[in-house]
C-alpha positions as CSV (number, residue, x, y, z in Angstrom):
1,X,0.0,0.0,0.0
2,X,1.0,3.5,-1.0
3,X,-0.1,6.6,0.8
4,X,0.7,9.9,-0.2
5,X,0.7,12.7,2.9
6,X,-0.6,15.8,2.0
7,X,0.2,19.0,4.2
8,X,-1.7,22.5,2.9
9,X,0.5,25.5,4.1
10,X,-1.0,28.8,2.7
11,X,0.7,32.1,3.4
12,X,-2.1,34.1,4.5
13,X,-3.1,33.8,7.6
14,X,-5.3,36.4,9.1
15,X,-6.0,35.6,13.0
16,X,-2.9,34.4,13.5
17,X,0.3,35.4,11.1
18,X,2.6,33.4,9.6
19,X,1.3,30.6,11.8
20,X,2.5,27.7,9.5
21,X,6.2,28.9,10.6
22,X,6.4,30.3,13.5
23,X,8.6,28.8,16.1
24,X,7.0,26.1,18.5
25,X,9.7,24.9,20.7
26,X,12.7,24.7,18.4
27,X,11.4,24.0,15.4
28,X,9.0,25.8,12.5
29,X,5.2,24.5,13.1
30,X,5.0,23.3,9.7
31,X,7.8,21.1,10.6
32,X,5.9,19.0,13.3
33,X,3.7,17.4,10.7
34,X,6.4,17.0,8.5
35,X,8.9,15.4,11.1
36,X,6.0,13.3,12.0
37,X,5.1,12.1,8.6
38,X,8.4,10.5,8.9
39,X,6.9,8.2,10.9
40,X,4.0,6.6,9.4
41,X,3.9,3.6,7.8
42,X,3.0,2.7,3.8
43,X,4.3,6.8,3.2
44,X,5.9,7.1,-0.4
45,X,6.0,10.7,-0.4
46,X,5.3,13.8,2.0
47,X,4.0,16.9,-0.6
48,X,3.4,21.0,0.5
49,X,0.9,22.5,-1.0
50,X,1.6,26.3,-0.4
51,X,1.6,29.7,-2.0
52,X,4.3,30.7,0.0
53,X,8.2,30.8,-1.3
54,X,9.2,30.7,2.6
55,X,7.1,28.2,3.7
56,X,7.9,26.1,0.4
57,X,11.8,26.2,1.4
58,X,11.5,25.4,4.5
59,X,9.9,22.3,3.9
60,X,12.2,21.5,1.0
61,X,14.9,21.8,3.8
62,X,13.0,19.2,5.9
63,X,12.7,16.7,3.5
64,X,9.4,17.3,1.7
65,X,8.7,17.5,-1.4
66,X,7.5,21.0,-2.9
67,X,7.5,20.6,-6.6
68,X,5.4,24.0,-7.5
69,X,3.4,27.5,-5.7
70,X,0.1,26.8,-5.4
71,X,-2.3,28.1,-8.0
72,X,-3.9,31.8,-6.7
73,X,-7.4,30.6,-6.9
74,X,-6.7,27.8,-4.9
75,X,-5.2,30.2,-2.2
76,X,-7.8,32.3,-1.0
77,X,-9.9,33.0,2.3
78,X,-12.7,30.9,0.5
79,X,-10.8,27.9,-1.2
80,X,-11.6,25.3,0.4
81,X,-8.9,21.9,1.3
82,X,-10.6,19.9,-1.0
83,X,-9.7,21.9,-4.1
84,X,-5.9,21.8,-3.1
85,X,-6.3,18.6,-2.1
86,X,-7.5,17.1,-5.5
87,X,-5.1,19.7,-7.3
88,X,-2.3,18.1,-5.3
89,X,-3.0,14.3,-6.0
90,X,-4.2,15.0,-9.5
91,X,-0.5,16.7,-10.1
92,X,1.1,13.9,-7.7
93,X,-0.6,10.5,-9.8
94,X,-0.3,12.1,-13.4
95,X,3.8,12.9,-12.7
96,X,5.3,10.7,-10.3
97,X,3.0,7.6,-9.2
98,X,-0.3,6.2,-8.1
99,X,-1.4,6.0,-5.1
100,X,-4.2,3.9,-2.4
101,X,-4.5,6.7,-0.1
102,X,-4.2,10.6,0.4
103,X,-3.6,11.3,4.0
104,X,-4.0,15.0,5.0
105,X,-2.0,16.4,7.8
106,X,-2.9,20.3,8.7
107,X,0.3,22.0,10.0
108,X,-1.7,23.5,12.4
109,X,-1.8,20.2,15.0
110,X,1.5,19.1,15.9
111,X,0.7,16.6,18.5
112,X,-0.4,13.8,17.1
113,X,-0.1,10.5,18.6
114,X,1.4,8.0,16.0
115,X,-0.5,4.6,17.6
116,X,-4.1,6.8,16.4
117,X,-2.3,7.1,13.1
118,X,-1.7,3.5,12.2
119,X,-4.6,2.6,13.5
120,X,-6.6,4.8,11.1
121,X,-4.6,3.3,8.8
122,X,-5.2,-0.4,9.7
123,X,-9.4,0.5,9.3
124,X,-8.6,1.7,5.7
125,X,-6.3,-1.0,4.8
126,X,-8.8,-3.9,5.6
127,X,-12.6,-1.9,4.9
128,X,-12.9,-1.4,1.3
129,X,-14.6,2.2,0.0
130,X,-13.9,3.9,3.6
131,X,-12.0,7.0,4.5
132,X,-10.8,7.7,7.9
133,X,-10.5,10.5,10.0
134,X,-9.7,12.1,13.5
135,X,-12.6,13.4,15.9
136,X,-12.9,14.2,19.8
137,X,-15.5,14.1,22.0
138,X,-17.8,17.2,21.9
139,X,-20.0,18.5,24.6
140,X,-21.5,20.9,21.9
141,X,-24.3,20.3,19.0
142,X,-22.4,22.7,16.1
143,X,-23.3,22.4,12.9
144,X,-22.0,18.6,11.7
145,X,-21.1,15.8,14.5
146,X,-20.1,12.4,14.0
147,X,-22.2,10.4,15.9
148,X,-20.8,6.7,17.5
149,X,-23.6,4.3,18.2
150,X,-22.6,1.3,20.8
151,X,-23.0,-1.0,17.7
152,X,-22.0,1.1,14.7
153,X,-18.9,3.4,14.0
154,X,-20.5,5.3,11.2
155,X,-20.3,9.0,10.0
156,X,-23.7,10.8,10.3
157,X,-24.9,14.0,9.9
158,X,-27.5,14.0,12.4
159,X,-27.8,15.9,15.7
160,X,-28.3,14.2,18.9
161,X,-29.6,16.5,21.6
162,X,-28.1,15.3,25.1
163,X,-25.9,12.8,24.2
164,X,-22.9,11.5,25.4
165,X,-22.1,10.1,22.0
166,X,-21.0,12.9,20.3
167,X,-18.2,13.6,18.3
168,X,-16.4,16.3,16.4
169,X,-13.9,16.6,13.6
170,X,-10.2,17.8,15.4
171,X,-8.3,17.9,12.3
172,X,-5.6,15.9,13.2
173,X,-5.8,13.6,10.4
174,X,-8.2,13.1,7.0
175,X,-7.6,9.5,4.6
176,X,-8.9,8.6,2.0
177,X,-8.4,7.0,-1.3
178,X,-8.1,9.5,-4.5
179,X,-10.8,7.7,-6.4
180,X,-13.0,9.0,-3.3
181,X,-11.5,12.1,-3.3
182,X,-12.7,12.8,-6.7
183,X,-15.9,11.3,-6.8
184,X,-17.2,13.0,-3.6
185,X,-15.6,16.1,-3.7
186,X,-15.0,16.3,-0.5
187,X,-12.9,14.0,2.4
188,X,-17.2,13.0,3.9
189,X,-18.9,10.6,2.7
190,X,-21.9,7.9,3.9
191,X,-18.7,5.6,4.1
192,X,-16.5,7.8,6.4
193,X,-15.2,6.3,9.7
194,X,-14.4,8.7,12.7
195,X,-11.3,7.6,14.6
196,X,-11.2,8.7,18.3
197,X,-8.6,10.9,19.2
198,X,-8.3,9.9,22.9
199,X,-6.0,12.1,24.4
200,X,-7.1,16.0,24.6
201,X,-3.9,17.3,22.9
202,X,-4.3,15.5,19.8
203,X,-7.0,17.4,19.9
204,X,-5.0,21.0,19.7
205,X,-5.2,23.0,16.5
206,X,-3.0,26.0,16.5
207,X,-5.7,29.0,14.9
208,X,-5.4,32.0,17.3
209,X,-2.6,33.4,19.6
210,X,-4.5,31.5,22.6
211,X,-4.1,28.6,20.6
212,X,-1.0,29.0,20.1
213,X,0.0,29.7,23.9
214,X,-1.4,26.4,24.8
215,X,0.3,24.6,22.3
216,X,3.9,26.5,23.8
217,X,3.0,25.4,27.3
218,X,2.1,21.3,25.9
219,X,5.3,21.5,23.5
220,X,7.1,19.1,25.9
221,X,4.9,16.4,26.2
222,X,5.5,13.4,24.9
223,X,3.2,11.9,22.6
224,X,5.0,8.8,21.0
């Protein structure tokens, strides 16, 4: 099995500048997922998508691959990671190789736990037509939950009010194969499978300067 990780890196960054490389302990953020990526099994190739020249070598220095900029239109407030997502795998399988999966890493969680990893990986290596991806627990009904029955672990769209069986997307991880990827559109689909994330810091996703100074005060602990 093949897997391609993805990591989407734009410039622009409104809330929070320059997050992508900004120093978290003593190395760039962008560099956690790429250090980590390192890691994972079945991993043929770790590609940037960015629109940044800085952000672009600095992940060249690390190791990753960061063949082109990525297209303006793709790099807006309102693009969404879907659109970079397929441009990256269309480029990736039409130049260098095919591929079973597309993992997608944000730079924006740097403490993932590698044993989550592989086992998101071991769900989409043995379930046929799935994709895989990271949630926590939620004590909030927002817009889209994944919901986890006692006898199914299925994606659903549906709101349960008081509920202990709700869960939320943490962006610590999205897989799936590219032949889902194009067909749906999107990384959801009636087939998706949400992995629990059970530690809170997996959980972390760096978007705002308070974000940010929790991650500074966790960047010590040892996930893996």
């Amino acid at each position: 099995m093949k897997i391609l990780i993805l990591i989407l890196a734009r410039g622009g960054s409104k809330r929070l500048p320059n997050k992508n490389i900004l120093k978290l302990g003593k190395k760039h953020l962008i560099n956690w997922s790429i250090d980590f990526a390192k890691k994972i099994p079945f991993v043929c190739n770790i590609l940037v998508s960015t629109d940044s020249k800085k952000i672009g070598l600095i992940a060249k220095k690390r190791g990753a691959l960061v063949p082109w900029m990525r297209p303006k239109k793709l790099s807006t407030d309102v693009s969404t990671s879907e659109d970079a997502a397929l441009h990256a795998i269309n480029w990736y399988e039409n130049n260098i190789q095919k591929v079973d999966g597309l993992m997608l890493l944000q730079p924006t969680s740097p403490f993932r736990k590698l044993k989550t990893i592989k086992e998101g990986i071991r769900i989409f290596k043995n379930k046929k037509n799935i994709s895989i991806l990271g949630v926590e627990q939620s004590k909030y009904n927002l817009n889209q939950h994944f919901i986890l029955r006692k006898t199914k672990n299925k994606y659903s769209k549906k709101i349960l009010i008081n509920t202990e069986n709700i869960y939320r997307e943490n962006g610590s991880f999205y897989l799936i194969s590219p032949s889902n990827l194009r067909k749906n559109k999107s990384f959801y689909s009636n087939n998706t499978f949400p992995l629990v994330c059970k530690l809170t810091i997996e959980s972390v996703d760096i978007d705002t300067k308070d974000d940010w100074n929790i991650a500074k005060k966790l960047v010590n602990i040892k996930l893996n």
